[in-house]
C-alpha positions in Angstrom: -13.9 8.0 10.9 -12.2 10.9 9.6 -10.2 13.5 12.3 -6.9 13.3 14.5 -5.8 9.6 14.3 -5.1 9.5 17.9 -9.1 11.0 19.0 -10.1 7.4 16.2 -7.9 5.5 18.3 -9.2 6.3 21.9 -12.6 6.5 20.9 -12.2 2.7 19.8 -10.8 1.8 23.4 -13.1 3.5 25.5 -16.3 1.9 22.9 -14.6 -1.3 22.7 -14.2 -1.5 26.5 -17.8 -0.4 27.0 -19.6 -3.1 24.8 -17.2 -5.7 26.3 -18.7 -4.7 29.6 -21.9 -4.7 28.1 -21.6 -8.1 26.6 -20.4 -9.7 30.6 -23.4 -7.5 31.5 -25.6 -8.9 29.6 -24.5 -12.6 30.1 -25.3 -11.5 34.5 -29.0 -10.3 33.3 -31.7 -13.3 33.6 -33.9 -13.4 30.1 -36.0 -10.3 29.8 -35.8 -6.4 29.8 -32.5 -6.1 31.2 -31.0 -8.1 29.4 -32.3 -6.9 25.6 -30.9 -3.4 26.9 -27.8 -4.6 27.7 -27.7 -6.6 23.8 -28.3 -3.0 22.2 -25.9 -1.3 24.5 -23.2 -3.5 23.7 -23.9 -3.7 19.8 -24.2 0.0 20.4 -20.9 -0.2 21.9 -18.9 -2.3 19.2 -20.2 -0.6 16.4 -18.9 2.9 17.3 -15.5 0.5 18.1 -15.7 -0.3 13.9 -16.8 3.1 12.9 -14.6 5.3 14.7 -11.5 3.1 13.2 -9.5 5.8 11.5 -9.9 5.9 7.5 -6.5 6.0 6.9 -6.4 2.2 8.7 -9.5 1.3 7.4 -11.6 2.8 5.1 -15.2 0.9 5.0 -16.1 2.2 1.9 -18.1 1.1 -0.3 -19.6 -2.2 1.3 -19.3 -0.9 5.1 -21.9 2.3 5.5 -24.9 0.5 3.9 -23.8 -2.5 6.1 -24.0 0.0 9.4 -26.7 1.6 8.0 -28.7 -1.8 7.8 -27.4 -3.0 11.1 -28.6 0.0 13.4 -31.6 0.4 11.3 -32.7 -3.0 12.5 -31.7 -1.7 15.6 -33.7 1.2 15.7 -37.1 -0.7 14.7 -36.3 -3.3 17.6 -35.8 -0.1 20.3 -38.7 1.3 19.3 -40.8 -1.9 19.5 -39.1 -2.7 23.0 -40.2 1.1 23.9 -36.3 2.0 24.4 -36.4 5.5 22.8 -33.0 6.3 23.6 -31.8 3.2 22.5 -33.7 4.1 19.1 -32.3 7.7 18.8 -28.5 6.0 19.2 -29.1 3.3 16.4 -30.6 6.0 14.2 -27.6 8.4 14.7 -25.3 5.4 14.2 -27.3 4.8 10.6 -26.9 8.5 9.8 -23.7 9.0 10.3 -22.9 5.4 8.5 -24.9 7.1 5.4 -23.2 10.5 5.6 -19.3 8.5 5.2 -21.1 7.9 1.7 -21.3 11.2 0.7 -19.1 14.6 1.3 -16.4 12.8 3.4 -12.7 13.7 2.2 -10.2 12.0 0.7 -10.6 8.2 -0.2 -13.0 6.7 -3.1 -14.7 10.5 -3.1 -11.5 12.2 -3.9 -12.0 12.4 -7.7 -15.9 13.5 -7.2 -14.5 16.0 -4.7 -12.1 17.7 -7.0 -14.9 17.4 -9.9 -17.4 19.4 -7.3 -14.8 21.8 -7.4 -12.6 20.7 -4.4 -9.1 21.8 -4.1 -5.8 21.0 -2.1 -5.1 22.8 0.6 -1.2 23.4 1.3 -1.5 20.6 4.1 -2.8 18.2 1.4 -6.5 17.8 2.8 -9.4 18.1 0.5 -11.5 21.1 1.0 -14.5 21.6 -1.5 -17.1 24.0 -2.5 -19.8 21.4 -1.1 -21.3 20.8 2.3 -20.0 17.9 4.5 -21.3 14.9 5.0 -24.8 15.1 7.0 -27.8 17.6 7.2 -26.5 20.6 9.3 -30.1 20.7 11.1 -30.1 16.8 12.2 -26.5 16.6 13.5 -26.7 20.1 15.7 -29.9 18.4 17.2 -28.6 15.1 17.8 -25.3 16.6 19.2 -27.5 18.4 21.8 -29.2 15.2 22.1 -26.3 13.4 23.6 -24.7 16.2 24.9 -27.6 16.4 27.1 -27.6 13.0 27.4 -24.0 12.9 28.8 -24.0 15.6 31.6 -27.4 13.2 32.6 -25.3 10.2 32.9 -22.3 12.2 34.5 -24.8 13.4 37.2 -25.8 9.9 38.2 -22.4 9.3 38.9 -22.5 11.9 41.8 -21.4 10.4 45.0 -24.6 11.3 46.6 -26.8 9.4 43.9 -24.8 6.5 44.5 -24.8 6.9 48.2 -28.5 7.2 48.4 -29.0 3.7 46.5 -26.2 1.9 48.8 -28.4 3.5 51.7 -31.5 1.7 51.7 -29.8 -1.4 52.4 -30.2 -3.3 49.1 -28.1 -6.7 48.7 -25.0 -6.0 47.4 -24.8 -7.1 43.4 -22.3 -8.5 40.7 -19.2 -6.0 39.5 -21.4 -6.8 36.1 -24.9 -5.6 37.1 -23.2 -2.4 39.5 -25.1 0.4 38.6 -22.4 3.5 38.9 -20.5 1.3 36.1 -23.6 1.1 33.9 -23.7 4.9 34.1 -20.6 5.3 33.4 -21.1 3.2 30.4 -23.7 4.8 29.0 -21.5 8.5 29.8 -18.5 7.0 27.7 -21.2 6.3 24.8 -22.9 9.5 24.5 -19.1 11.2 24.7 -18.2 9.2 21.8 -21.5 9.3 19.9 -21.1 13.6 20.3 -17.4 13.0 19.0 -18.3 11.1 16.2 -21.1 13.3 15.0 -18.6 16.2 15.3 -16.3 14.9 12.4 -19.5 15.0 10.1 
């Protein structure tokens, strides 16, 4: 991922964190539903670990976007199958933004393209070139309101009273694993770092 090194570095914490949760999550569920949605959130959550690495650590490039791509893709297909559209939506984005690192990214293997396009030096030696970024404009403004939408969703299930209202009816307490405030939370921390990622494109 190109941007601040630092930004790379949290956002591989916080997605490494939440697919490790996922993956003990998943282990809790029994065979069925619950347990194929914690699988995708946890792949979800490892791959945006990989790809928000910074470049300057690790640049994929050229074997690692068609590999992402082909990963979520597979992804996708499955969520849609399982009926899981938001599932589907977040593997898509994932392939996207795997395919955009191919093209209009700076520096690294595109350098020399860059400056053939036209590019130029700035005086803080980053690349900036006469051709659009990586991406289509249209599809990343739409899927940042996606999952900005998405998030403030999530962060409103987190509301003490929503919580409150489910400890209320006097439910059996569960597992740390299968809590639902953390699974929230979760899926919050993903859509923060799905928005952040699709802002560097």
């Amino acid at each position: 991922m190109h941007g601040p090194p630092l930004i790379g570095w949290l956002l591989v914490a916080l997605c490494a964190a939440t697919g490790t949760y996922c993956l003990l999550q998943m282990r809790g569920e029994p065979p069925g539903p619950g347990r194929r949605i914690a699988r995708a959130e946890a792949l979800m959550g490892w791959g945006m670990a990989a790809m928000a690495v910074p470049s300057a650590v690790l640049d994929p490039r050229p074997w690692g976007p068609p590999a992402f791509a082909a990963v979520f893709g597979v992804a996708a297909v499955r969520a849609v199958g399982h009926h899981h559209l938001h599932h589907a939506i977040g593997a898509l984005a994932m392939a996207y933004m795997a395919l955009a690192m191919m093209t209009g990214t700076p520096g690294g293997h595109g350098h020399d393209a860059s400056m053939a396009a036209g590019g130029h030096m700035t005086a803080g030696g980053d690349m900036a070139s006469g051709a659009a970024a990586g991406g289509i404009p249209v599809l990343t403004g739409a899927l940042l309101a996606y999952f900005a939408v998405y998030a403030v969703r999530s962060g409103l299930r987190l509301l003490p009273m929503t919580d409150g209202a489910v400890a209320a009816t006097g439910a059996p307490p569960v597992g740390w694993s299968r809590r639902p405030e953390l699974r929230h939370a979760c899926r919050l921390t993903m859509a923060i770092g799905m928005f952040a990622m699709l802002l560097t494109l």
